[in-house]
N, C-alpha and C positions, 0 to 999 in steps of 0.2 A: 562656602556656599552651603544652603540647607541640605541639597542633594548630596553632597559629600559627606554628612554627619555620619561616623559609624556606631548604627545601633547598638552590638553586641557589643562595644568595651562598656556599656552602662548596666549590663543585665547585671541583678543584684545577684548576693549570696549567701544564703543561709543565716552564716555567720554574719553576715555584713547588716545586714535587715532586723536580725537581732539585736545588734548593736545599735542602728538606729533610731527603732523601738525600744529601746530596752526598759524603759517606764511603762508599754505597755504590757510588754513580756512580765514584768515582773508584777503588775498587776493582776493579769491573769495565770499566773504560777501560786501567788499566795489566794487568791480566788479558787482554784481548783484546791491545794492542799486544805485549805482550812475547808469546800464542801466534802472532801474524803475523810478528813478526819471529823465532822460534826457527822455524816454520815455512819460511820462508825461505832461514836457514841451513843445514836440512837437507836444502832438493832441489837436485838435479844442476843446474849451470848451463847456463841454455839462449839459443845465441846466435842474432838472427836477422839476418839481411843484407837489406839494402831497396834495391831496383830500379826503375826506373821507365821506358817505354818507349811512346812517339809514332809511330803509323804513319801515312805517308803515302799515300793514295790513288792504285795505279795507276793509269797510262793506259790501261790494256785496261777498266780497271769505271768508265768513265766515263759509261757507260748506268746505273750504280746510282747510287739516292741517298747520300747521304751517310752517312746514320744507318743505311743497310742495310749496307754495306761496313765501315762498322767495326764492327758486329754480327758479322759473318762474322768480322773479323779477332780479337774475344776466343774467338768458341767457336773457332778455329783454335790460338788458345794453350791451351784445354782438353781439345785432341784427342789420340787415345791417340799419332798421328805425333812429336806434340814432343815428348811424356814419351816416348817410346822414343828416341829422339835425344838429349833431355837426359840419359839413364841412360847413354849411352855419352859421350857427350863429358864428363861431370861423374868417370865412372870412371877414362874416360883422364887425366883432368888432375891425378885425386890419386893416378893410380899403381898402381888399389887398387878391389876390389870391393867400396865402402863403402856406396851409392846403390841402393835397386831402383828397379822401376816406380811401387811403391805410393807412395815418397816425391813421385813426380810428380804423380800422378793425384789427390791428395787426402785420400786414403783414410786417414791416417796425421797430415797438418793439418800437414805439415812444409811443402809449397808452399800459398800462397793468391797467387790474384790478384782484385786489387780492381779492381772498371769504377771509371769517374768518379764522380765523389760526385753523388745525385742520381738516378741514369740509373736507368731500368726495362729490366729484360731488353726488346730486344725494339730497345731508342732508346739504345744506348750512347755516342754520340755521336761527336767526333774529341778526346775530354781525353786527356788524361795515363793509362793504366793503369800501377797499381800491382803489383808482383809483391813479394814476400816470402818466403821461406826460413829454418827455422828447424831447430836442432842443436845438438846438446853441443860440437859442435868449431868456433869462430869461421870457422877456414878453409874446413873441409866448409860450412857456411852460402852463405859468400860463392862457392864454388864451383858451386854447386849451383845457387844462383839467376842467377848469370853464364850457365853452363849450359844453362839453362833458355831463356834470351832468346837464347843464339848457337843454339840449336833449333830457338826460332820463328822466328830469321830466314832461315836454311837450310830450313825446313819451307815458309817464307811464299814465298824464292823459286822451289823445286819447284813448287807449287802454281802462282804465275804462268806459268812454262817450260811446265808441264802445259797451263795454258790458252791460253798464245800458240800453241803446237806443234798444239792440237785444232785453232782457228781457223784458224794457214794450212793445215793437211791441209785443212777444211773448203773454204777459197779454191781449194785445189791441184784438188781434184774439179768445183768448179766451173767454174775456166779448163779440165779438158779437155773438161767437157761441152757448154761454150756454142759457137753458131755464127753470132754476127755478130761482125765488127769491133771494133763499140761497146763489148759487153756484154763482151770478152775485156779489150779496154784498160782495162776500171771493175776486172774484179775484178783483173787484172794489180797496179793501182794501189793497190788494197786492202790486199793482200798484203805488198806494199812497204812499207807504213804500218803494216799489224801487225807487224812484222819489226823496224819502227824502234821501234816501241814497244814490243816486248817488251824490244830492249834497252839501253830508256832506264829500263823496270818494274827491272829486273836489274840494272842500275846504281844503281839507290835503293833506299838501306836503311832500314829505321826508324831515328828516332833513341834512340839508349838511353842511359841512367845509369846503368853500371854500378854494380854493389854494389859497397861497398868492408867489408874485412875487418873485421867488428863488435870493439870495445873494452869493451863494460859487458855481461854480461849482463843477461837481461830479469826474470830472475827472481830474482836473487842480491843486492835493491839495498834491506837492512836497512832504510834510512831513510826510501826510499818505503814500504817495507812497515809498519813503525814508523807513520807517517804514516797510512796506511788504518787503519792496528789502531786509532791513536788514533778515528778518527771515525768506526769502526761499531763503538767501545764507547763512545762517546760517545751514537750514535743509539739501541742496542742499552739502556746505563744508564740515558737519558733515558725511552726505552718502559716500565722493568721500574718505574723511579718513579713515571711518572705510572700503570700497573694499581695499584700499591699502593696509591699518595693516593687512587685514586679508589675501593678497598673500604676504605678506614683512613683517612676525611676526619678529618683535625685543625684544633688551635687554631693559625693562623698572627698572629695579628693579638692585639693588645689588648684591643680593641672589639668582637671576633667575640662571645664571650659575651653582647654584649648582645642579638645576635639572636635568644639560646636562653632565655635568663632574665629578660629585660626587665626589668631593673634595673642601676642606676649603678655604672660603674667607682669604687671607694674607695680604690685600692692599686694602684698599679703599681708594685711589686717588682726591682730588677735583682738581678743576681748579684752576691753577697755580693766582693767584693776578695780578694785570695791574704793568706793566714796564714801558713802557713809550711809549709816541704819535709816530706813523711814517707817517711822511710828514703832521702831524696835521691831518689827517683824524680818522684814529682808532686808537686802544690801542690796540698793543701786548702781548702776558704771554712770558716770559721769561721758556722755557722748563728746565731748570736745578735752581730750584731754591732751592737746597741742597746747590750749592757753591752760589749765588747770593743772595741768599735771607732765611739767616738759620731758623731765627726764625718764619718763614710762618708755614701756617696751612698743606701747602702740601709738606716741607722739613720735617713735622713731620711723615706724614705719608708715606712718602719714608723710614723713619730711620725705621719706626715699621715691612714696609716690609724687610729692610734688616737684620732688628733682628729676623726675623721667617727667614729666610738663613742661619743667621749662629745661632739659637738653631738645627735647623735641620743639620748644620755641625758638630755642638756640639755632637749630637746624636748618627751619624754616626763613632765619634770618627777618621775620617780620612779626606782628602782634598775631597774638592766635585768640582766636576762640574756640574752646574746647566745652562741648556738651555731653553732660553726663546722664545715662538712661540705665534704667533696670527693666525686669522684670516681674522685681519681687516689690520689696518692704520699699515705698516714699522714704520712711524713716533713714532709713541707713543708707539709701544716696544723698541727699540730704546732709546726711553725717558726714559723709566721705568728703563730697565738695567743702562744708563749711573746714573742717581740719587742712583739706588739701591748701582752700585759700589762706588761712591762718599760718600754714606753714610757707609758702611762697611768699607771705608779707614779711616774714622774718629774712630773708633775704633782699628786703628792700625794694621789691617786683610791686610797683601797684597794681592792686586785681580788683576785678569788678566782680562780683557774687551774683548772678541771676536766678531769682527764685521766679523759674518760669510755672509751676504747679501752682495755684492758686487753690485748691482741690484739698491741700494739705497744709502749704506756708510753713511746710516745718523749716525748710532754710532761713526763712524771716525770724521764725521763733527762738534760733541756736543763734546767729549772727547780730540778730537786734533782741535783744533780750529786753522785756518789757517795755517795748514802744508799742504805742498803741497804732490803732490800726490807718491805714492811711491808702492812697493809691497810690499803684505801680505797676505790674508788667498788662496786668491784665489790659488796664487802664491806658498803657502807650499801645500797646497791641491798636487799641479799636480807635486808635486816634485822637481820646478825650483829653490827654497830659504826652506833654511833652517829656521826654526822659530824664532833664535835671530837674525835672520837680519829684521827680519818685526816688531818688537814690539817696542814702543817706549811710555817713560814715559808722562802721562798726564800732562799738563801747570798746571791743574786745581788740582790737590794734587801729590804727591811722592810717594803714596804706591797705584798709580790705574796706572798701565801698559796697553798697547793699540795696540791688535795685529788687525792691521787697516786692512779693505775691500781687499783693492787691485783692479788694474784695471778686469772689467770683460775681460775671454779670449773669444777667438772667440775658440776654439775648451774646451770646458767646461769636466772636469772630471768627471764621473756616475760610476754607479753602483758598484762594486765590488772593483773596485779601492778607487773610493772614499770611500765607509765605511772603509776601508784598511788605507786607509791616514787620515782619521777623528780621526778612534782609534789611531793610531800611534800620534796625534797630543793633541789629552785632555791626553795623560796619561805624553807626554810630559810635556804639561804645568801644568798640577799637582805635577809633579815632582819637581817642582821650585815654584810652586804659593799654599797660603792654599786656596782661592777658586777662580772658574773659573766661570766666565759668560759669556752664550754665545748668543750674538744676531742673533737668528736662525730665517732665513727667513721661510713664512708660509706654512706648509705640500699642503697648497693648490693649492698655486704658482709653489714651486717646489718639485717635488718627493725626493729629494736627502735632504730635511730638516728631514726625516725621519728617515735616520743613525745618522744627529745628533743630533736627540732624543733618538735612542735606546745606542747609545755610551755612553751618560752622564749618572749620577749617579742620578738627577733627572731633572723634566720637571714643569715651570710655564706658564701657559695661561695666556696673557696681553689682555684686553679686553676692552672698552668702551660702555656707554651708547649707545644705537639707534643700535648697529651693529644686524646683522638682524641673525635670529636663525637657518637658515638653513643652515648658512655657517660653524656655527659651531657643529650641527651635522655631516657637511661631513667631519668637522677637527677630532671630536670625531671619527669617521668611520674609519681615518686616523693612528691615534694615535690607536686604538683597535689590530691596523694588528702587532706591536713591545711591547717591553714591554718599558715602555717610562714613569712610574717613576713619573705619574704627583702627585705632591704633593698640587697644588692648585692656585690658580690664583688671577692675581691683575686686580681691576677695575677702569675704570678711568672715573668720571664723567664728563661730556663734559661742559662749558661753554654755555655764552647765545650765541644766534645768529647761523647764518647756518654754517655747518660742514665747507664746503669749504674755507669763510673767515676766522674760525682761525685755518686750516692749513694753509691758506695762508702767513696768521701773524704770525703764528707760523715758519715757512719758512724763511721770511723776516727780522724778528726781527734781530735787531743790537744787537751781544753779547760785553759785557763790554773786556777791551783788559786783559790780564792775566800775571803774571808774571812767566817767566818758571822757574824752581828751576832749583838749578845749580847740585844738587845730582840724575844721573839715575839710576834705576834699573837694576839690571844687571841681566838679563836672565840666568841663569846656566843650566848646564847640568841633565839627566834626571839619574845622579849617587850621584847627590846630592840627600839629603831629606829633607832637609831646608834650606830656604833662611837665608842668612848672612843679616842683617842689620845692616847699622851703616859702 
């Protein structure tokens, strides 16, 4: 029943959705790489030079901690003193007013300097700072950030000079004010000491790694950018699949349908083998490959489903009519029944072919190959022909009868009547035939496929891979309102390549010509109980 279907074993996955897109994923995977990498190509090349620079701890800030002193020493390299010193020394050196202020300050993201990795404003610690410079012109880069550090170290030793010079003035005023002995020789001695250590401070430089003249630009480098394009259209494909899978849940599996229909796998269907080239571009499957192609893996498993037909005909101990419905593709129910009855003729079962779709007629088209157009079900339906004027033996074996489409009418037979003429028409052709197939257009298309499911004796679902799950909930919804007898369904796994192209090929394909037998089936009356053969 519909209310029984469990949602959750259909929610897709990631992986799974990818796979089932995977033509679109990989479309928009080389879509994104190739806009990142033309992307690429078209902006200006930008060089950056990387610097790096260790200050050592004067002897005059030996009252500071540690972590405060080189706190003072990064906001000393962000101060507007060294960008106005790097703007002249970086001009002087290329010759050339190429450099302003702004390139130093920040403002512009041409200078960055990195504290230590780690560090919180405030705790920069004694690591390594980083400094970096970035520019259209390798050399301007590498100058600029050289620059930059010959700034701070000429900035760094003013600042010291600055504060040894304030300290001994400080000393100097001292020694003239004091008046004992003592207190004259301590700051005397003091004095001395700052004096020596200023200039042992001024003799120590930080140590620096210069830039050196960058080789690659940082932005110009196609194959890393290739590389990102690849995996944020990969992340990018992966997302757009799995929104889809998850408003457009489909059949992944085999055995999914069992969770919607609760009833037996009878058919598991592969894709038909290549036929042959048309127009040298693609390769066709040949849909009937029970006469074309007996010893195929998928004329095998057509026979397998037709032998669950007839033990279940066997079972019943009397003639069945078995009507076949989808949800999806006309084409491949259609297919299924014309193979199913082709391979139950081989066992000598006369069967009767109903191409109750008139909408399509592709069962007339597979089964009577090149007969022209004529009336049939439509036609018995509304009372204009009687039933052994519409049936005619198949080209393709002698014991598979073909009560064909017929032209669609423009005033169409419903309700009451038609169940009325449905029944009147399977007990007919039971009456003459041991089993009856009928290719029943889908409950979802048209309401009147629903009498001829509750008329037969039973009902199989023809399905394929990818068909999406909510259509056949609303077929199960369908099927729930009759008593419709489903006994189980056949799957048919789809080939490679998109849906469209091989219906198309499948459409197109040239069928090999046929030899009609010269013996036809003779339709008899519904006072017979068996057919005469021979």
């Amino acid at each position: 029943m519909a209310t029984t279907i469990e949602g959750g074993r259909f929610e897709p996955t990631v992986f799974g959705a990818m796979r089932r897109y995977r033509l679109m994923v990989a479309i928009i995977t080389v879509l994104v790489a190739a806009a990142a990498v033309g992307y690429s190509l078209t902006q200006t090349e930008v060089y950056r030079a990387y610097a790096t620079v260790t200050v050592p701890q004067s002897a005059l800030a030996q009252g500071d901690s540690r972590e405060q002193y080189f706190d003072s020493q990064v906001l000393l390299l962000q101060s507007q003193d060294v960008a106005d010193r790097a703007v002249r020394i970086a001009n002087a050196g290329l010759n050339d007013t190429v450099l302003s202020i702004r390139d130093f300050t920040g403002e512009s993201k041409s200078l960055e300097i990195t504290p230590p990795e780690g560090a919180q404003p405030g705790a920069f610690g004694a690591s390594i700072v980083a400094v970096t410079f970035t520019w259209p012109s390798a050399r301007v880069a590498q100058t600029g950030a050289n620059a930059f550090l010959q700034a701070f170290d000429e900035a760094r030793s003013a600042a010291i000079a600055a504060q040894g010079a304030d300290e001994v003035a400080a000393l100097e005023r001292a020694i003239r004010d004091t008046r004992t002995a003592g207190q004259l020789t301590d700051l005397q001695n003091q004095r001395t000491q700052t004096l020596v250590q200023l200039q042992l401070d001024l003799a120590t430089h930080p140590t620096i790694a210069w830039a050196a003249e960058p080789q690659v630009p940082i932005n110009a480098n196609s194959k890393r950018a290739g590389a990102i394009g690849i995996a944020a259209g990969l992340v990018l494909g992966g997302a757009i699949a799995y929104l889809r899978a998850a408003r457009r849940r489909r059949l992944d599996d085999r055995l999914d349908p069992v969770a919607i229909y609760d009833a037996p796998l009878i058919g598991d269907i592969p894709p038909a083998g290549p036929k042959q080239l048309l127009s040298n571009l693609s390769t066709a499957t040949d849909p009937l490959p029970v006469a074309t192609d007996p010893q195929s893996p998928a004329a095998e498993a057509f026979r397998f489903t037709a032998g669950s037909v007839e033990r279940l005909r066997a079972a019943k101990d009397d003639r069945l009519a078995v009507a076949f419905v989808s949800a999806g593709s006309d084409v491949e129910r259609s297919t299924v029944v014309a193979n199913v009855a082709l391979a139950v003729a081989e066992s000598g079962t006369p069967v009767l072919a109903v191409d109750a779709d008139a909408s399509s007629a592709s069962l007339t088209g597979l089964l009577l190959p090149g007969s022209p157009q004529a009336d049939g079900f439509e036609q018995v339906v509304a009372g204009c022909r009687p039933v052994s004027d519409c049936v005619e033996t198949s080209p393709l074996h002698a014991d598979v009868t073909v009560l064909r489409a017929g032209p669609v009418r423009v005033s169409r037979t419903t309700g009451a009547a038609y169940a009325e003429a449905v029944d009147k028409l399977i007990a007919e052709a039971k009456s003459a035939f041991e089993l009856v197939l009928i290719d029943s257009p889908s409950p979802l298309r048209l309401a009147n496929a629903v009498d001829l499911v509750q008329d037969s004796d039973a009902a199989v679902v023809v399905l394929e891979s990818g068909e999406r799950i909510q259509d056949h909930v609303r077929m199960v919804e369908q099927l729930d309102q009759v008593q419709s007898g489903l006994v189980g369904y056949v799957y048919r796994r789809t080939g490679r390549g998109p849906k469209f192209v091989r219906r198309l090929l499948a459409r197109t394909a040239r069928r090999p010509e046929y030899a009609v037998p010269t013996r036809q089936f003779a339709f008899q009356s519904s006072k017979n109980a068996r057919v005469s053969r021979g």
